[in-house]
C-alpha positions as CSV (number, residue, x, y, z in Angstrom):
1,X,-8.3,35.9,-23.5
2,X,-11.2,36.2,-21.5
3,X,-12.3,33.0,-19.5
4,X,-15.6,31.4,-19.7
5,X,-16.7,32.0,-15.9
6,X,-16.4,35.5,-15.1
7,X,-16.1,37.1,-11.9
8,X,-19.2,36.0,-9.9
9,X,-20.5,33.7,-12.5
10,X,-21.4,30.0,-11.3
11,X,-21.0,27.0,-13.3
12,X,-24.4,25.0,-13.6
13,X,-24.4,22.4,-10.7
14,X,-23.0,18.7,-11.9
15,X,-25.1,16.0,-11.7
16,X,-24.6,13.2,-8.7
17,X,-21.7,11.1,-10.7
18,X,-22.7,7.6,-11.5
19,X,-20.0,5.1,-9.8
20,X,-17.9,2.9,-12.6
21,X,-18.6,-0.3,-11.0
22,X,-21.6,-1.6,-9.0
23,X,-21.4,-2.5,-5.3
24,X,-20.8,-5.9,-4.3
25,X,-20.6,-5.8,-0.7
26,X,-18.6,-5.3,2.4
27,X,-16.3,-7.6,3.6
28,X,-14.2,-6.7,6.5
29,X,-10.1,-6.7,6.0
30,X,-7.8,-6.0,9.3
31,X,-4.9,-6.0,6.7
32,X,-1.4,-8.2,6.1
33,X,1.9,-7.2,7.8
34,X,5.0,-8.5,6.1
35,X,9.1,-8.0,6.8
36,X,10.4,-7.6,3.4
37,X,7.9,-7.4,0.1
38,X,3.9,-7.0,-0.5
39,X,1.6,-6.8,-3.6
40,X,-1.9,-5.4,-3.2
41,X,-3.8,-6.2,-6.2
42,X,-7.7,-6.2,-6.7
43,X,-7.9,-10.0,-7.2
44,X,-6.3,-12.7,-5.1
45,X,-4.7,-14.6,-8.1
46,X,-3.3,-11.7,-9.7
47,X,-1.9,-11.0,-5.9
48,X,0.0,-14.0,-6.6
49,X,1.5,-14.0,-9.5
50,X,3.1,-10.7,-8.3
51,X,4.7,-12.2,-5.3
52,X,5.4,-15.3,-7.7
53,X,7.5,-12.5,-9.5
54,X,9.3,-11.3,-6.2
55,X,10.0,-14.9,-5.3
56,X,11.9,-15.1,-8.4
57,X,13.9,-12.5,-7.9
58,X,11.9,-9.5,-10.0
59,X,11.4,-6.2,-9.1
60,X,8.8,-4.5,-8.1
61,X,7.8,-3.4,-11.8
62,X,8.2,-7.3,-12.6
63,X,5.8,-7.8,-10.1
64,X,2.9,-5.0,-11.3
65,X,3.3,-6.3,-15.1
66,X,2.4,-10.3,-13.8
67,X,0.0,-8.9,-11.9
68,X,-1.7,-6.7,-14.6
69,X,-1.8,-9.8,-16.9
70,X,-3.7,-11.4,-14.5
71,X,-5.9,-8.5,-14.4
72,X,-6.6,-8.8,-18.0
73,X,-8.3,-12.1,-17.2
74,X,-9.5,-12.3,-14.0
75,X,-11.6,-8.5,-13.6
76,X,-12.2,-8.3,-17.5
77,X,-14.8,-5.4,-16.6
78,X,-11.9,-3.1,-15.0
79,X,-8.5,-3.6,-16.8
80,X,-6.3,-5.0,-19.2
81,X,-4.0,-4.6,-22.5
82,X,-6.9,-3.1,-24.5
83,X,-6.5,0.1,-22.3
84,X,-4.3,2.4,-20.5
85,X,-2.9,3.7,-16.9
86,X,-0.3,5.9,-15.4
87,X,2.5,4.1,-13.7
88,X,5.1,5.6,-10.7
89,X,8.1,3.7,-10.4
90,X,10.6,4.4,-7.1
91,X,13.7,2.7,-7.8
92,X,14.9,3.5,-4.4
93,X,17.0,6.4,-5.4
94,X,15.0,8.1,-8.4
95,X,11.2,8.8,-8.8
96,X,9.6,8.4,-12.6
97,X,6.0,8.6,-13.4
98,X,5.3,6.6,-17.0
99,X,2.2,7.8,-19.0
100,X,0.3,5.0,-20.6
101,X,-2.6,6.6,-21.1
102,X,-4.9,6.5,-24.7
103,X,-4.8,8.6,-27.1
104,X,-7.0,9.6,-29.5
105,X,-7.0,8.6,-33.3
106,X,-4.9,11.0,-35.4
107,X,-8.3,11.3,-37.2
108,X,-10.4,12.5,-34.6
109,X,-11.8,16.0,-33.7
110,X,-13.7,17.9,-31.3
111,X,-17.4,17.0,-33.1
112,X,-16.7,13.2,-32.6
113,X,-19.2,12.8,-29.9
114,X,-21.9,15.6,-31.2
115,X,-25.4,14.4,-33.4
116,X,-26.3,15.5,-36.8
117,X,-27.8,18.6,-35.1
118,X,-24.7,19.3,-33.1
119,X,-26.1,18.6,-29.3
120,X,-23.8,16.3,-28.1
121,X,-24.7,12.3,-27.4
122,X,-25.6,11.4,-24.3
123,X,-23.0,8.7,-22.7
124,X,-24.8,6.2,-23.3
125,X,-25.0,6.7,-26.7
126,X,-21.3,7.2,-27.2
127,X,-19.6,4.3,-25.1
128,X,-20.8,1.5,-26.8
129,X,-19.1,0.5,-30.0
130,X,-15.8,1.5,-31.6
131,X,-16.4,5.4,-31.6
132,X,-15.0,5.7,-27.9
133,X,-12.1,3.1,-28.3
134,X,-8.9,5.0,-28.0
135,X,-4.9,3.6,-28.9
136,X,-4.4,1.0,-26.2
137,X,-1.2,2.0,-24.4
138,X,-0.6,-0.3,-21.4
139,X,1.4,-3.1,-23.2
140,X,4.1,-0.6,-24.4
141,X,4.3,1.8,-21.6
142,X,4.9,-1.6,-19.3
143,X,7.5,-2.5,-22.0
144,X,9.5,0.3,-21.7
145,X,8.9,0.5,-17.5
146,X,10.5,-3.5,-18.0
147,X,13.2,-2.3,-20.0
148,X,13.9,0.7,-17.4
149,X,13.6,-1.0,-14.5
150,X,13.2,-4.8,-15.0
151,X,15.1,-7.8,-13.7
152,X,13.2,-10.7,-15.2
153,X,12.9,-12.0,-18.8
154,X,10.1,-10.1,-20.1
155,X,8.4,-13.5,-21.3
156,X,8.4,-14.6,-17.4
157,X,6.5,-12.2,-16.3
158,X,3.5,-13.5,-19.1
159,X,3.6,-17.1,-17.3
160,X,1.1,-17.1,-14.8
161,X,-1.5,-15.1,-17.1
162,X,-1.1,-17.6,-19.6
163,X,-1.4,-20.7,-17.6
164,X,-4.2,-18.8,-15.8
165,X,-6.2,-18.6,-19.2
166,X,-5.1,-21.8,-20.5
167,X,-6.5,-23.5,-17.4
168,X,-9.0,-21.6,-16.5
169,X,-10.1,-19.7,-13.0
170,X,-13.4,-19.4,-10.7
171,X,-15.4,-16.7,-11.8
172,X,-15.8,-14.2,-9.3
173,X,-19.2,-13.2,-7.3
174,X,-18.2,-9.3,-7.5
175,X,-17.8,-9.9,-11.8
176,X,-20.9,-12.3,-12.3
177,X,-23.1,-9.7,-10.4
178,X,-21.9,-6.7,-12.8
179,X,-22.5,-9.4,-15.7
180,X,-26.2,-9.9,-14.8
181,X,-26.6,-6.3,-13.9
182,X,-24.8,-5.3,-17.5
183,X,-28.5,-4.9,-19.4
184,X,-27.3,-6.4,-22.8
185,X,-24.7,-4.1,-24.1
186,X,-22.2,-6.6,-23.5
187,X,-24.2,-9.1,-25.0
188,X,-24.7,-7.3,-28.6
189,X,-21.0,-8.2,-29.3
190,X,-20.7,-11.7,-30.4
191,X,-17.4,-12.6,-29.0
192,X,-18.2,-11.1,-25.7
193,X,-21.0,-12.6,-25.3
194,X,-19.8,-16.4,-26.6
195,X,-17.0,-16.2,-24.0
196,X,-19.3,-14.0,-20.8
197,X,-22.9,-15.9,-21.3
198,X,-24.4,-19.2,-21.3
199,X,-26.6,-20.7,-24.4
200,X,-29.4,-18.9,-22.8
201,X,-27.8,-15.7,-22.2
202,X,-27.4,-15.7,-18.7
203,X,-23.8,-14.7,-16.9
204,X,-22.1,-17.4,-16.1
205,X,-22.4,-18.0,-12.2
206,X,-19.6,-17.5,-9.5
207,X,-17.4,-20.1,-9.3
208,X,-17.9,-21.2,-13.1
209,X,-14.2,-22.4,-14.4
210,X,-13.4,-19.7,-17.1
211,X,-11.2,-20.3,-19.9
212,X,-9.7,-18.0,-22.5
213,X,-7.4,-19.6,-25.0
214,X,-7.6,-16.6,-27.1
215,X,-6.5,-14.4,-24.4
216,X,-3.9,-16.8,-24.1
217,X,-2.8,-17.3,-27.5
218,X,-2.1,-13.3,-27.7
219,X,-0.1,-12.7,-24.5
220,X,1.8,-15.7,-26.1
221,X,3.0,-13.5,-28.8
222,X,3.3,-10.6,-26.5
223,X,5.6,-12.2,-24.7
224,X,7.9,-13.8,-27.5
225,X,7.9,-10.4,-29.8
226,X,6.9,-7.3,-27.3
227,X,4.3,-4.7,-27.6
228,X,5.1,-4.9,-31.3
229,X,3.2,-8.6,-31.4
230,X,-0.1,-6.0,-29.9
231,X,0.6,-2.8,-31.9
232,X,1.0,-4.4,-35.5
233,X,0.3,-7.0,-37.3
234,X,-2.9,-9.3,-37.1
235,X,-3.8,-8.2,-33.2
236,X,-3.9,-5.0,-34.2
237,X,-5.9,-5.8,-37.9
238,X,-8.4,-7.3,-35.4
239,X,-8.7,-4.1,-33.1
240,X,-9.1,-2.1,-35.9
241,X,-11.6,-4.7,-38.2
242,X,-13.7,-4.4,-34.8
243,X,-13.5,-0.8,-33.7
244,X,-13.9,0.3,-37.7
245,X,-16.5,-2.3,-38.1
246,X,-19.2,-1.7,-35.6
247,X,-22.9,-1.6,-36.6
248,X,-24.1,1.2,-35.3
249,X,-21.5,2.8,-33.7
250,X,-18.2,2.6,-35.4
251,X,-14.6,4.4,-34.5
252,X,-12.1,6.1,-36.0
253,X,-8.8,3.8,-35.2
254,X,-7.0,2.9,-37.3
255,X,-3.8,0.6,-37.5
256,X,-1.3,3.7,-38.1
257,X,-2.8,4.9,-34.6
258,X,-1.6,1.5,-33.3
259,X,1.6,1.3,-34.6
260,X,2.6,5.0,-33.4
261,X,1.6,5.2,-29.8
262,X,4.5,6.2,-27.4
263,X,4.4,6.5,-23.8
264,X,5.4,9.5,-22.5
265,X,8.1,9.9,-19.4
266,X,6.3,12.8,-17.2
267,X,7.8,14.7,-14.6
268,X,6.0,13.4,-11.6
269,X,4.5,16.4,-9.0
270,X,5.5,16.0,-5.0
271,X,3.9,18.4,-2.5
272,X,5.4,18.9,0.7
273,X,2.3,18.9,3.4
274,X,1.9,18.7,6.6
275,X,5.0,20.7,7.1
276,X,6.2,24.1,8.6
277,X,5.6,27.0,6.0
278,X,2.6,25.6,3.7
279,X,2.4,23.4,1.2
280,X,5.0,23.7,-1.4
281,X,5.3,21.2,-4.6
282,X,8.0,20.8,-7.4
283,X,8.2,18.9,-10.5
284,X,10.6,15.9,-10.1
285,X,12.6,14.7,-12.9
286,X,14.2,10.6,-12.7
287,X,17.9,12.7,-12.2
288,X,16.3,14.6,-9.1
289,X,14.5,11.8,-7.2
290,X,16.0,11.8,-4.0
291,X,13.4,12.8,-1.2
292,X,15.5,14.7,1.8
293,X,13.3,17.5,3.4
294,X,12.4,18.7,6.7
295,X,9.7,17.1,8.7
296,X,6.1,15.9,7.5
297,X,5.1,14.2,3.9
298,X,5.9,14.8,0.7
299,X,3.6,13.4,-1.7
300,X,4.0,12.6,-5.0
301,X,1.2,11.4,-7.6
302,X,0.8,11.8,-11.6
303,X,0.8,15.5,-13.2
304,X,-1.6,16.3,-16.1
305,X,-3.4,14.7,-17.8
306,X,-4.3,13.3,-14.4
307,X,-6.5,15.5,-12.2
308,X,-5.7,13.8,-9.5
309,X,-2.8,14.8,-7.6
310,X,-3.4,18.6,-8.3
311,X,-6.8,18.1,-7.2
312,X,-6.2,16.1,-4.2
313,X,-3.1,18.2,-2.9
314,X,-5.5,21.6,-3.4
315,X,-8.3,19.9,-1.2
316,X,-5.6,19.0,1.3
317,X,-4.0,22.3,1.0
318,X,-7.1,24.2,2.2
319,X,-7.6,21.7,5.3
320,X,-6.0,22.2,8.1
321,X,-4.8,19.8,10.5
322,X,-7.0,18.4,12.8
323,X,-6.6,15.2,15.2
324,X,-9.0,12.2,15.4
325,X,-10.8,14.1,19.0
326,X,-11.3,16.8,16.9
327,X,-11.9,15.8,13.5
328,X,-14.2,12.4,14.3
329,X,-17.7,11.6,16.3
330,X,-18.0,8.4,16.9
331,X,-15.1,6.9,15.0
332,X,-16.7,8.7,12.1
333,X,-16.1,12.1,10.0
334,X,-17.8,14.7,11.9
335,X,-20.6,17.1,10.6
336,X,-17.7,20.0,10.7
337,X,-15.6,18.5,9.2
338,X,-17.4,17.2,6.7
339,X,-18.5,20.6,5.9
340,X,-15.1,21.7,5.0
341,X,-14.1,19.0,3.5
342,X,-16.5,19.4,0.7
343,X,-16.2,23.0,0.9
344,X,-12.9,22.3,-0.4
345,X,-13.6,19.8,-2.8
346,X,-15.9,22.1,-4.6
347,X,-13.6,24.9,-5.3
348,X,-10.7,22.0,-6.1
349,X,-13.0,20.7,-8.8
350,X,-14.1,24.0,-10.5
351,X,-10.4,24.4,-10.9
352,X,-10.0,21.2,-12.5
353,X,-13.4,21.2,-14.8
354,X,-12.0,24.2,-16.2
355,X,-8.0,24.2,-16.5
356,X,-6.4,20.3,-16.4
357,X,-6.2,18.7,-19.6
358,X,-3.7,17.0,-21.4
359,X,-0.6,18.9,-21.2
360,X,0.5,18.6,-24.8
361,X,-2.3,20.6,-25.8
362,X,-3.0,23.0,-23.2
363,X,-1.0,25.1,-21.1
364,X,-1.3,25.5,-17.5
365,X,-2.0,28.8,-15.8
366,X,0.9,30.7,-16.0
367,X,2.8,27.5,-17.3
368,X,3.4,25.5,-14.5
369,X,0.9,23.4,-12.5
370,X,2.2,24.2,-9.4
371,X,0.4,27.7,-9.9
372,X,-2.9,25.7,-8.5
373,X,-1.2,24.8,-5.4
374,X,0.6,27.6,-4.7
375,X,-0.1,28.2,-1.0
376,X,-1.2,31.8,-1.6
377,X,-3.5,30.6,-3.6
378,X,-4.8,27.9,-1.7
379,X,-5.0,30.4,1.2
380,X,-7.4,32.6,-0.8
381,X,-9.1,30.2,-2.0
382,X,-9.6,28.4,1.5
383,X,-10.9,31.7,2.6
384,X,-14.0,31.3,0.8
385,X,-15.2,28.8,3.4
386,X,-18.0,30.3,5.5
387,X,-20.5,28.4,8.2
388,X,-22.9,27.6,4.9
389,X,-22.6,25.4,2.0
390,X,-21.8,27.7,-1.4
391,X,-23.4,25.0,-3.3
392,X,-21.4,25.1,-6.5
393,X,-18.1,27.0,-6.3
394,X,-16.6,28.7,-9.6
395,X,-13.2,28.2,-10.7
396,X,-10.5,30.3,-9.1
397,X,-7.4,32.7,-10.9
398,X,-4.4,31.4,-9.9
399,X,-2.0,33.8,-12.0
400,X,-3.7,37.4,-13.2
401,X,-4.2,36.3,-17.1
402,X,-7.1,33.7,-17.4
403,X,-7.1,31.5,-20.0
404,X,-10.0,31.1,-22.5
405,X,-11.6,28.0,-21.4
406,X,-15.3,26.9,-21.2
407,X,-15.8,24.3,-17.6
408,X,-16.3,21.1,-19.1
409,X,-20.3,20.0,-18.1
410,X,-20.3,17.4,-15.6
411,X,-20.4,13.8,-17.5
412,X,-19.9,9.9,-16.6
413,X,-16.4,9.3,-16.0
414,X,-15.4,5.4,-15.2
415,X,-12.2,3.1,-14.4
416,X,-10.7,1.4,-13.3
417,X,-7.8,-1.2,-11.1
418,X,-5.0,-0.3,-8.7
419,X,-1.8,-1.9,-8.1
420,X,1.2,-1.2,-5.4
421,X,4.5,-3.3,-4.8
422,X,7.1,-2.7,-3.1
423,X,9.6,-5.4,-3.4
424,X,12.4,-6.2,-0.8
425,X,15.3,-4.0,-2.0
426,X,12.5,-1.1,-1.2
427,X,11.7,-0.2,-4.9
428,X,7.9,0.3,-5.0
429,X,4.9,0.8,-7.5
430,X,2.0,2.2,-7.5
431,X,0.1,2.0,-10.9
432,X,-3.5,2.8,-11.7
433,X,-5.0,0.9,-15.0
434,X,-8.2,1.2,-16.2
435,X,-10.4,0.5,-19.8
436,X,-12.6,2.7,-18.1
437,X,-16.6,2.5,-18.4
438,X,-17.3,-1.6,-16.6
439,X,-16.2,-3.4,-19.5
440,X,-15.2,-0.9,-21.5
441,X,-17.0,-0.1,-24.7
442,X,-18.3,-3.7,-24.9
443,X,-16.2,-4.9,-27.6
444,X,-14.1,-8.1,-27.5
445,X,-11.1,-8.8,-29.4
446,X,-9.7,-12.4,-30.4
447,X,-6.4,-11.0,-31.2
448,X,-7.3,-12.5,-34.9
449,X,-6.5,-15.4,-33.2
450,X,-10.4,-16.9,-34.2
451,X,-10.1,-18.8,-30.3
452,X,-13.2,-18.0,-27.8
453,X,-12.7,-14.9,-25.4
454,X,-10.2,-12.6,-26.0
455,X,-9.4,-8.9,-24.3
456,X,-11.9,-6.1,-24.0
457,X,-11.1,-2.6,-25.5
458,X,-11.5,0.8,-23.7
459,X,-14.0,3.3,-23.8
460,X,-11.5,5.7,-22.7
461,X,-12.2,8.5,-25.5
462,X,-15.5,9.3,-23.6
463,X,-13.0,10.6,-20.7
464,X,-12.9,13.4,-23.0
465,X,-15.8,16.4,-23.1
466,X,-18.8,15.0,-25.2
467,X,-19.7,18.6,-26.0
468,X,-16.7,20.9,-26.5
469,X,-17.5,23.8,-26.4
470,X,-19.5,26.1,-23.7
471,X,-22.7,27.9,-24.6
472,X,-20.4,31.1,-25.8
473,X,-18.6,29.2,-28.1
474,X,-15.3,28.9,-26.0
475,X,-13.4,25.2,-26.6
476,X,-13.2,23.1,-23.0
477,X,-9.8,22.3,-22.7
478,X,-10.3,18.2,-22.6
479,X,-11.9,18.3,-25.6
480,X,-11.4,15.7,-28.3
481,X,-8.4,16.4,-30.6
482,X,-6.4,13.6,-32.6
483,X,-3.4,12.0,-30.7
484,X,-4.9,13.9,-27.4
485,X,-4.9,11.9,-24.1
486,X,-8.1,12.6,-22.2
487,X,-8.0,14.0,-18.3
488,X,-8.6,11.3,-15.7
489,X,-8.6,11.0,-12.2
490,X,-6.8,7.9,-11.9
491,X,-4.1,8.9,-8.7
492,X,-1.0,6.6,-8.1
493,X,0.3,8.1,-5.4
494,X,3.7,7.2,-3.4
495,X,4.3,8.9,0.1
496,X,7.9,10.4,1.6
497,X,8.7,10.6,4.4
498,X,10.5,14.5,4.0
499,X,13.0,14.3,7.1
500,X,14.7,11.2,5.9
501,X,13.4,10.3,2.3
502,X,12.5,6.9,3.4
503,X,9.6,5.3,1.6
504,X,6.4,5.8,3.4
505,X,3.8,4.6,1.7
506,X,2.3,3.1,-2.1
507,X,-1.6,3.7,-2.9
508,X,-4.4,4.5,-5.2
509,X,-7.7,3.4,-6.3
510,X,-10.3,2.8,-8.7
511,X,-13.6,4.7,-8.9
512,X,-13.9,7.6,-11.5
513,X,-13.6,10.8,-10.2
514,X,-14.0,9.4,-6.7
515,X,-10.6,8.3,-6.7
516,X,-9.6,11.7,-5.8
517,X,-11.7,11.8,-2.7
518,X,-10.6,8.2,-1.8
519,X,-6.9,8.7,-1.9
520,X,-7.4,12.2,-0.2
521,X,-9.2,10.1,2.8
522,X,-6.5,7.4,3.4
523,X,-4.5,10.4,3.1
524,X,-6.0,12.2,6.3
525,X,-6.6,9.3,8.1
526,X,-3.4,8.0,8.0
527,X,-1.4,11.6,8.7
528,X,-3.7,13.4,10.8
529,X,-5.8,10.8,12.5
530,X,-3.3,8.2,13.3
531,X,-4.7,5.2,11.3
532,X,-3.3,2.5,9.5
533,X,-4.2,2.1,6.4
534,X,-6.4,-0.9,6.4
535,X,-8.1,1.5,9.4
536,X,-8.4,4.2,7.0
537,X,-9.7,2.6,3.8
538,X,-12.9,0.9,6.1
539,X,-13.8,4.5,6.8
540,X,-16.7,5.4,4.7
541,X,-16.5,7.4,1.7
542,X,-17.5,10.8,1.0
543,X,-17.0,14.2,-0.8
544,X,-18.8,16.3,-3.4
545,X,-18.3,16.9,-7.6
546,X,-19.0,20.6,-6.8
547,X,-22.6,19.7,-6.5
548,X,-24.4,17.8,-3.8
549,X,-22.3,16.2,-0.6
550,X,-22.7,12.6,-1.2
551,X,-22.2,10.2,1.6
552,X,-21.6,6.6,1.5
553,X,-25.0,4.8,1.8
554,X,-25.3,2.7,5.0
555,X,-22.4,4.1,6.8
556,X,-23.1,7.5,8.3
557,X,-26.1,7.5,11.4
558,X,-29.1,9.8,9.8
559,X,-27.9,13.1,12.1
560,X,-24.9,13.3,9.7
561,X,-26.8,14.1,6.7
562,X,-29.6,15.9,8.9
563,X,-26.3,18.4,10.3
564,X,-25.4,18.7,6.6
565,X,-28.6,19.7,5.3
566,X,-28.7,22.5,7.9
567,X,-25.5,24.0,6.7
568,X,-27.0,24.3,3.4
569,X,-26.0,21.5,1.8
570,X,-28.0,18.7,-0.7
571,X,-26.7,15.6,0.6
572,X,-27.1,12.2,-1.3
573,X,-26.4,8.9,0.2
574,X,-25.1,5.9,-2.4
575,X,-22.9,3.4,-3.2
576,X,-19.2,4.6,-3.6
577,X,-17.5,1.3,-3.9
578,X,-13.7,2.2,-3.8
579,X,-10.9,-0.2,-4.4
580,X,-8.4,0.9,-2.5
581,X,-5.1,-0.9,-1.8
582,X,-2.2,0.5,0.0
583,X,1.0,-0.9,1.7
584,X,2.4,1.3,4.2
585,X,5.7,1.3,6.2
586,X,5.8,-0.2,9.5
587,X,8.8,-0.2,11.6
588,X,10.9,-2.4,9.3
589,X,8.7,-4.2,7.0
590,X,5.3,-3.5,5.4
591,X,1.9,-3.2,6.3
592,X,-0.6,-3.6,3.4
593,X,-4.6,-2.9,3.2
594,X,-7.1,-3.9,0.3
595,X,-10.9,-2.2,0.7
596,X,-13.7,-4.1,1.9
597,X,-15.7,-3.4,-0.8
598,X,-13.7,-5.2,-3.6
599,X,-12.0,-8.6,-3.9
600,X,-8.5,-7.0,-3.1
601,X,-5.7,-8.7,-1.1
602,X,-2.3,-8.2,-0.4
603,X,0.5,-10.8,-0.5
604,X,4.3,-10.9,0.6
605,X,7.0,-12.2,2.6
């Protein structure tokens, strides 16, 4: 088959990605250090009810499914049990990566998101209402992580969301400022809008006591019957009555959808880098965990259908090592290097616009992922690099037969929360959850419990290409197809240290397709440049779609851009409010780091 982008052909340039959450602000963070446990989590009471866990004597998985509960009710707009993530569990011996992700109904195909006159909706048009809701999968991916790897009773890890909702919480500044700035979708659905708004319709205002006894009332049966209390009966008649039911945008879910999702055990990828010899990577099954290798990192993050380890790990792959002196100006990212960073990130997303998808449905090239890190591939493809900016790179061949894909167009792509643990018998976490677009696809569920508030549902499904096909007909890989899980970006990543195996580090963020350039930062900044990670994270953010360079607005003096522009490059300066958290080694405890830019924190003992 003969791929869509042929030799010396250029994909049109993406448009400057729109960032899933607003900012909110910068608050400075010099980080927590702690002998024997830490939970990073984006929200200081869900930070606690993780180290409640600990305290009890959980694990670290005990930990991330209090804190995730929490979640659910304290950043509504970000995460919760009407959506999805990809979980890596170290047990201290064995390495598993859990795939919770959506799916799409068994009665969905590729025209799902196209118009009467087959041009596709615009994203707008397709996230709100039931048509982008996809199967939730969190609750029974976390159900079988508690079974694999739990220590607690499964209803004690439900306590503190429970008694969170029941009482109430403060409503936070960073969620009432994305309420007002939400321009009514949210308010269209009466549920959400009962439990979010006042009688007037305004947002309720920071520090307004927030209750949700329907919320409460369903992690109630969650935690007395399991993910089968979510996945059938009346919960799930109330998911589908909604998604089914929309005015003017209804889905295709349906309660057979529900009752047949299954998470799926992946094998997770680890790339050695930093190391003598290149870059090599290897699939890593739970029976061949153990991490014992010769000097520098081995990272591992989430295969297909995540984008983000294979993307960040080819970026990195073309880069070589420089130091802070050399690398930095002023404490900041110099114009060099900022040149080849992007450089890199350009040809690293032509590759994945055009090959990652889910893996159930489309092969890799030449069958194994590792073909796109090869390092004789990421050699040639580093050679590409010149003194100017290409502008848009094309995708690369990484084994002789292409394979008959169309690029997926550039598009919206949302999420999302991250969480890392690592509890003090050294098993760690790191698990990114998202419902995707802020708020998901602004539909509230009571559960069927008729109680105010409730959980939001996903938009998840418009992760997937709204048009699937190129201008020649060929399919995009991440198209829609029924029972599909759509690409994301999300990245929970766990670091090794490759001459000893010893835990290094647990990280990840929210942010769309920006995750990938914010994990690959703390990366570099904590190998090559000698930060911590609380150090790295207040870096500003940066990177390119494989369109313009886009700089973090505020952070970068105006001879930055000015040195990019005259290497050829369209720079844009904007918001990129990450939401990174990371707990990294340090001597014999832990050091952990939330961003600045988010409510994050990190708590331990």
């Amino acid at each position: 088959m003969v791929c869509a982008l042929a030799a010396g052909q250029v994909a049109a340039e993406p448009a400057l990605p729109i960032q899933p959450e607003g900012a909110s602000g910068f608050s400075a963070k010099s980080g927590w250090t702690y002998p024997h446990s830490a939970v990073a989590a984006a929200h200081p009471l869900a930070a606690d009810a993780g180290q409640e866990m600990l305290r009890a004597g959980g694990s670290a998985i005990d930990a991330a499914i209090a804190v995730q509960l929490v979640l659910t009710l304290v950043e509504p707009q970000s995460s919760g049990i009407g959506g999805g993530a990809f979980l890596m569990v170290w047990d201290g011996t064995a390495l598993s990566a859990l795939d919770g992700r959506e799916t799409a109904p068994a009665g969905a195909d590729e025209k799902l998101f196209l118009k009467p006159d087959g041009q596709a909706m615009s994203f707008a048009q397709a996230v709100v209402g039931g048509r982008s809701v996809g199967t939730p999968g969190l609750l029974r991916m976390l159900e079988q992580a508690h079974r694999q790897h739990g220590r607690l009773p499964w209803a004690r890890l439900f306590e503190p969301a429970i008694r969170l909702s029941e009482a109430g919480f403060e409503l936070s500044a960073r969620t009432h400022k994305l309420l007002s700035g939400e321009g009514g979708a949210l308010q269209r659905d009466a549920q959400a809008a009962a439990y979010f708004f006042d009688a007037s319709g305004q947002p309720w205002p920071a520090g307004h006591r927030l209750r949700n006894p329907a919320l409460a009332a369903v992690l109630r049966q969650v935690a007395a019957g399991g993910a089968d209390a979510f996945l059938l009966g009346p919960v799930a008649q109330d998911i589908v009555r909604r998604v089914r039911g929309h005015a003017s945008n209804p889905g295709l879910l349906s309660e057979s959808d529900l009752a047949a999702y299954t998470p799926k055990q992946r094998l997770p990828l680890c790339t050695d880098w930093r190391s003598e010899g290149g870059s090599k990577t290897s699939s890593t099954s739970s029976q061949e965990g153990r991490v014992s290798a010769p000097t520098g990192w081995r990272v591992c993050g989430f295969p297909p259908p995540s984008s983000g380890h294979l993307t960040i790990m080819q970026m990195l792959g073309m880069l070589a090592p420089q130091d802070a002196a050399q690398a930095l100006s002023a404490g900041l990212p110099s114009v060099a290097w900022l040149h080849r960073y992007t450089e890199a990130s350009r040809l690293a997303f032509a590759d994945r616009d055009l090959y990652i998808a889910d893996p159930d449905f489309v092969a890799a090239p030449g069958g194994v992922w590792q073909s796109l890190l090869a390092p004789d591939y990421l050699r040639q493809r580093a050679g590409l690099i010149g003194p100017r900016s290409m502008g848009v790179a094309r995708a690369g061949q990484p084994v002789p037969q292409r394979i008959g894909w169309a690029p997926q167009a550039e598009q919206p792509e949302f999420g999302t929360s991250h969480i890392s643990v690592v509890d003090a018998a050294g098993r760690a976490v790191a698990m990114t959850t998202s419902i995707e677009s802020g708020f998901g696809a602004r539909l509230m569920s009571d559960g069927g419990t008729g109680l105010a508030g409730g959980f939001l549902l996903n938009n998840q499904l418009t992760d997937f290409a709204l048009q699937p096909r190129g201008a020649d007909g060929l399919p995009v890989a991440n198209r829609v197809e029924g029972g599909k899980r759509p690409r994301s970006s999300m990245s929970p990543t766990l670091v090794f240290d490759r001459s000893d195996g010893r835990l290094l580090m647990s990280l990840g963020s929210p942010g769309g397709p920006a995750i990938i350039h914010f994990v690959a930062k703390t990366l570099i900044a904590t190998h090559d440049w000698g930060m911590d990670a609380q150090q790295a994270i207040n870096l500003p953010n940066f990177g390119s779609f494989n369109g313009p360079t886009v700089l973090e607005q505020g952070f970068f003096p105006a001879s930055t851009a000015a040195g990019l522009r005259a290497l050829g490059h369209r720079v844009f300066e904007t918001d990129l409010p990450s939401g990174l958290q990371a707990i990294q080694r340090r001597g014999s405890g832990w050091f952990g780091a939330a961003d600045p830019r988010r409510d994050g924190v990190v708590r331990g003992d």
